[in-house]
C-alpha positions in Angstrom: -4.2 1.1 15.9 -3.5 -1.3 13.5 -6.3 -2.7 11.8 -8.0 -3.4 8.3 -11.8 -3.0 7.4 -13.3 -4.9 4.7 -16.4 -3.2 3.1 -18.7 -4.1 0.0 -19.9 -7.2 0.3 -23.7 -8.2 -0.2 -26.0 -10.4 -2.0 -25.2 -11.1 -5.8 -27.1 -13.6 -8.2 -24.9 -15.7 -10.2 -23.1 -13.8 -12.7 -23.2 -10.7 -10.9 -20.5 -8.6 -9.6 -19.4 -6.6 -6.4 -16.8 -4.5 -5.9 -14.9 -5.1 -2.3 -12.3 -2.6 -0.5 -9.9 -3.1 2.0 -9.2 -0.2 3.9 -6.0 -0.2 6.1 -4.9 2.4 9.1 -2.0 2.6 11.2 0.4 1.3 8.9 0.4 2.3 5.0 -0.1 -0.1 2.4 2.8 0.7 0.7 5.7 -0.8 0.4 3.9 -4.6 1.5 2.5 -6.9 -0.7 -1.4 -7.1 0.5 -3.8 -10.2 -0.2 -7.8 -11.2 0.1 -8.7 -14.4 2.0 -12.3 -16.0 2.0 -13.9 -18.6 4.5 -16.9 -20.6 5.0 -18.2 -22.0 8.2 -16.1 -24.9 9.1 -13.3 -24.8 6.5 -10.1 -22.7 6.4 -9.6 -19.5 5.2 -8.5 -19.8 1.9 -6.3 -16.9 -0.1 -7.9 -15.5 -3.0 -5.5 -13.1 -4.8 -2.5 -11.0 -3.5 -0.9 -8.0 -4.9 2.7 -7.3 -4.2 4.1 -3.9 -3.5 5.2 -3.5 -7.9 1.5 -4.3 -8.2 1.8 -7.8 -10.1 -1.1 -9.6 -9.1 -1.5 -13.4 -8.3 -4.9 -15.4 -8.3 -6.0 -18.5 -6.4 -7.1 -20.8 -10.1 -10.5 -20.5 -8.9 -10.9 -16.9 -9.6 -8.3 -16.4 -12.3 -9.9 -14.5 -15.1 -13.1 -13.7 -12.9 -11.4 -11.6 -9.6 -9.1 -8.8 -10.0 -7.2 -7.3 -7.2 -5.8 -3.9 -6.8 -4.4 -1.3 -4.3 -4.4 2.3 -3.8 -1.5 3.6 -1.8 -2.7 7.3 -1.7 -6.0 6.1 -0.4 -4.2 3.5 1.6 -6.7 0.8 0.2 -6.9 -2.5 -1.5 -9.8 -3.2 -3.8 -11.1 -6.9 -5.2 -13.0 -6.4 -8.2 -15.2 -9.8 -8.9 -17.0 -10.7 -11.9 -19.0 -13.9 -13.2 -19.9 -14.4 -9.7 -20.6 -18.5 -8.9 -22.8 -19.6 -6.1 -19.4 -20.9 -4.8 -17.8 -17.6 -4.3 -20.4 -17.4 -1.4 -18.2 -16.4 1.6 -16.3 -13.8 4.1 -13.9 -12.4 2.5 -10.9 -10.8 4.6 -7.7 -9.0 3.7 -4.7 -8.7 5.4 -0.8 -8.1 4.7 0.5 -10.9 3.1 3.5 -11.4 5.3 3.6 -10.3 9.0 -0.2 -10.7 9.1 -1.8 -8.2 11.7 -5.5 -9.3 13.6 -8.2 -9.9 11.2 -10.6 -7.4 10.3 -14.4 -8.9 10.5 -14.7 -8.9 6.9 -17.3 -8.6 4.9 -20.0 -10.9 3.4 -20.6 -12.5 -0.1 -23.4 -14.5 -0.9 -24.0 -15.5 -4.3 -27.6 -16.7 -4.8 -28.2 -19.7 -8.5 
């Protein structure tokens, strides 16, 4: 089965940081650019960062310099590294292949407390 589980999200106070994973089965990682995607009630789900297959990063400008993302092809896992946390990182976070998108995952949970 195709799928991706998000894990490692949790309650932060401002300034914090957490440490979120991505881990993918029935296909490998490798090989496809992968990305992390956030949402709040009522709004789309934005994307956050992406990482292509080379491992050259990109970053949404609101969490340049504060989010990095990174993968792991022999453990077949994506990682989002997040720093200077803002009560305005307060989301789910998702990941998914950033082209032919499979089902999402149920992510996982930030909440960033002032």
């Amino acid at each position: 089965q195709v799928q991706v589980v998000e894990s490692g999200g949790g309650l932060a106070q401002a300034g914090g940081s957490l440490r979120l994973s991505c881990a993918a089965s029935g296909f490998t990682i490798a090989g496809r650019a992968m990305s992390w995607y956030r949402q709040v009630p009522g709004k789309e789900r934005d994307l956050v960062a992406t990482i292509n297959n080379g491992g050259v990063p990109w970053y949404a400008d609101s969490v340049k310099g504060r989010f990095t993302i990174s993968r792991d092809n022999h453990e077949n896992t994506v990682y989002l590294y997040m720093n200077s946390l803002k009560p305005e990182d307060t989301a789910a976070y998702y990941c998914n292949r950033r082209f032919e998108t499979i089902p999402w995952g149920q992510g996982t949970q930030v909440t960033v407390s002032s």
